[in-house]
C-alpha positions in Angstrom: -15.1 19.1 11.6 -13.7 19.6 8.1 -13.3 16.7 6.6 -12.8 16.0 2.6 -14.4 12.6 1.0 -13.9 11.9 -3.1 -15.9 8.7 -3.3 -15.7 6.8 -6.4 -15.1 10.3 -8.8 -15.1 9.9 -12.1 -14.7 12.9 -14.7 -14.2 12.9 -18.4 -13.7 15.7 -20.8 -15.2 14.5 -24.2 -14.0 11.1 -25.3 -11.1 11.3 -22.4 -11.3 9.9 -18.9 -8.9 12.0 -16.7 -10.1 10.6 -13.2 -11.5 6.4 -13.3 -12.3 5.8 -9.9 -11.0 8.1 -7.2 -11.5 8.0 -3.6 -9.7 9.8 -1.3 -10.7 11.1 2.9 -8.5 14.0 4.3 -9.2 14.6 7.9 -9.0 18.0 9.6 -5.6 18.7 10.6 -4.1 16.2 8.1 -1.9 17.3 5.1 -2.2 15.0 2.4 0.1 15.4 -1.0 -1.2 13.9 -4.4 1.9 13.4 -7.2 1.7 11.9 -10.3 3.2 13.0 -14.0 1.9 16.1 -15.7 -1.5 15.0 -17.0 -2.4 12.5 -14.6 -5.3 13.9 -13.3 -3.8 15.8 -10.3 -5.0 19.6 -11.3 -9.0 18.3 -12.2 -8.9 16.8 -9.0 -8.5 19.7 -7.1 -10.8 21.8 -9.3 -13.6 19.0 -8.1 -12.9 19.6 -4.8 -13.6 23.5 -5.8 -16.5 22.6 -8.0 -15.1 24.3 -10.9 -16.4 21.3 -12.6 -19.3 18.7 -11.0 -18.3 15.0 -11.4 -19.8 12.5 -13.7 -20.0 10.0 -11.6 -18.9 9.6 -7.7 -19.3 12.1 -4.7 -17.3 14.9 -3.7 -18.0 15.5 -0.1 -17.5 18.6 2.9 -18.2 17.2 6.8 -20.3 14.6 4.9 -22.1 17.4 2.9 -22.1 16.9 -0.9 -20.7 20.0 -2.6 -23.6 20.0 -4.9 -25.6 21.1 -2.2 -23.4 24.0 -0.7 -23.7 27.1 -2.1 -21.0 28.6 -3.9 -20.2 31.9 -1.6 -20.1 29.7 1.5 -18.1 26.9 -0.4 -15.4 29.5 -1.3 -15.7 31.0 2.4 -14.4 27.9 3.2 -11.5 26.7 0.8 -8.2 28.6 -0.5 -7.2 27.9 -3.9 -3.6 28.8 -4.8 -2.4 27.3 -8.5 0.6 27.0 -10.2 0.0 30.1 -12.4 -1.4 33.3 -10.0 -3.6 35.5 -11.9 -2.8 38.9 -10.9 -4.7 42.6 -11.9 -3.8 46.0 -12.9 -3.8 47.5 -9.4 -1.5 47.8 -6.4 0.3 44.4 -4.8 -1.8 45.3 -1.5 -5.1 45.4 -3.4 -3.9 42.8 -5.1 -3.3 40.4 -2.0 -7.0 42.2 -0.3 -8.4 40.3 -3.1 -8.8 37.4 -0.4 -10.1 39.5 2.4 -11.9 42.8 1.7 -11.4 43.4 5.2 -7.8 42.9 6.0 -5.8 45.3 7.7 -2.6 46.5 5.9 -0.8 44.4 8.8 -2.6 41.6 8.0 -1.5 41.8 4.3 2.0 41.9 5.8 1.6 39.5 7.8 0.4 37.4 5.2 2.9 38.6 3.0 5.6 37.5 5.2 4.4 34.0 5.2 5.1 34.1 1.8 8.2 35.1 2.0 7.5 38.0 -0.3 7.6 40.9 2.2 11.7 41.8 1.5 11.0 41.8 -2.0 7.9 44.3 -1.5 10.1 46.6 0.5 12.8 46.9 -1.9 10.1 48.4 -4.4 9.9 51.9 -4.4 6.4 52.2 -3.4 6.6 49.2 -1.6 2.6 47.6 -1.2 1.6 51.0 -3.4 3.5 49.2 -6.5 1.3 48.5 -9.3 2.0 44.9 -10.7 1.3 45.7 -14.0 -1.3 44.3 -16.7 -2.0 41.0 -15.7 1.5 40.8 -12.8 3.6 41.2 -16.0 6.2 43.4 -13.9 6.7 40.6 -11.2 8.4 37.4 -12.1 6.8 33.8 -12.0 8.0 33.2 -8.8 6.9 36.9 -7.6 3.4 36.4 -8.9 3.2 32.9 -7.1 4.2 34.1 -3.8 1.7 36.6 -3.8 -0.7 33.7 -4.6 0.4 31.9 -1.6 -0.2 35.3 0.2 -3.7 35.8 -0.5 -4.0 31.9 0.8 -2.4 32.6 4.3 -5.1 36.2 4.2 -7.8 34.3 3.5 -7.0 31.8 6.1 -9.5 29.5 4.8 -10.1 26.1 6.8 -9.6 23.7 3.7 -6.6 24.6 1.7 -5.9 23.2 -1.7 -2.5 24.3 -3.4 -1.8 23.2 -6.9 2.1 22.9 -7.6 2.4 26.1 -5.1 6.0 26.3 -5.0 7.2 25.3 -8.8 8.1 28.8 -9.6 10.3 29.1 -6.5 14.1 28.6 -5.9 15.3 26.1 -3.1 15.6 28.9 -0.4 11.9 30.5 -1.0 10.6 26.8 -1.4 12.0 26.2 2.0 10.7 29.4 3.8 7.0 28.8 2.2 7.1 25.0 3.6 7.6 25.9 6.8 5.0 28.3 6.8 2.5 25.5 5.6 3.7 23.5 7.7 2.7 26.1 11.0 -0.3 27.4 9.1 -1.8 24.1 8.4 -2.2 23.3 12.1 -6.0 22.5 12.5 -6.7 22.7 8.3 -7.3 20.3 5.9 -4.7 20.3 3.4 -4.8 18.9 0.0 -0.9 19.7 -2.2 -0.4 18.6 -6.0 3.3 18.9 -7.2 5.8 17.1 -8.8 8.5 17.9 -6.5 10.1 15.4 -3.9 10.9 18.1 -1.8 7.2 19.2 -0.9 6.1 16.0 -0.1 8.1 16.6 3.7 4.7 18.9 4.6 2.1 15.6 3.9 1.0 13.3 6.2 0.4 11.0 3.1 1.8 10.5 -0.2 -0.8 9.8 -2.6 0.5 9.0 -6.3 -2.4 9.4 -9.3 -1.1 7.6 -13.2 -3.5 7.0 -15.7 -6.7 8.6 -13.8 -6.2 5.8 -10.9 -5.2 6.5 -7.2 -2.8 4.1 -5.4 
């Protein structure tokens, strides 16, 4: 069972306290959302849960495993990490999207792609999936580069899923397409959204708010 436990986290950068306090339990299955104003905490929280950064104080927990103690290949195996700004390389939008599965089939990376409701865009591209993106995606637009994102997510079909403002590059209509494919997809994951948008709360089966490092 996958099940996410922040108990009593605290994490400070220098003389700063970002997080005082947090505890938080998502269960498998369950979608939970996190808002809060832009420096609230919301984006460190999530990078705990991916041990980009330990904690100072308080446990971060998988199944009632501390992440300290899982290693970081199987820790990754295990979650998908999509952020607001998708870091892209010089090489096709297919290897690009692989990047999540060595393995995948080119109809999985369509399939994947079509979650993501970037498969019509691909196809208008003259070399469709064989279209380089450029220097670091700087021939896509923001919204472009954070579908893709979104696509690599759905590839690696990861059972813990943590999406940081995943849709704030996106237009109503894309915004509503991607939610509904979260929505199918999370079926059976644990899901943990940041964003500061009303509108992607519908997905969550709670609405956590963070202000001044606190949860409530």
């Amino acid at each position: 069972m996958n099940v996410l436990t922040m108990q009593d986290v605290r994490k400070s950068f220098g003389s700063l306290e970002v997080l005082k306090g947090i505890s938080l339990t998502v269960g498998e299955g369950e979608a939970v959302s996190v808002i809060g104003p832009s420096g609230s905490g919301k984006s460190t929280l999530l990078k705990l849960l991916m041990r980009f950064w330990d904690t100072d104080l308080g446990r971060v927990e998988i199944s009632g495993e501390n992440i300290k103690g899982i290693n970081t290949a199987s820790l990754r195996a295990a979650e998908s990490f999509v952020e607001q700004d998708t870091v892209l390389f010089h090489d096709s939008i297919e290897e690009n999207v692989k990047i999540a599965n060595r393995n995948a089939t080119h109809e999985q990376v369509v399939a994947a792609c079509r979650k993501a409701s970037i498969h019509d865009f691909i196809m208008t591209l003259p070399q469709g999936y064989d279209t380089s993106v450029g220097e670091l995606g700087d021939t896509l637009s923001g919204g472009e580069r954070q579908r893709l994102g979104l696509a690599r997510a759905f590839l690696h079909d990861a059972p813990l899923m943590l999406l940081d403002e995943p849709t704030s590059n996106l237009d109503s209509l894309n915004e509503a397409v991607i939610l509904k494919s979260l929505h199918e997809q999370c079926a059976g994951k644990t899901v943990v959204l940041v964003s500061h948008r009303a509108s992607t709360m519908r997905i969550a089966d709670t609405v956590y708010s963070v202000e001044h490092g606190r949860m409530s």
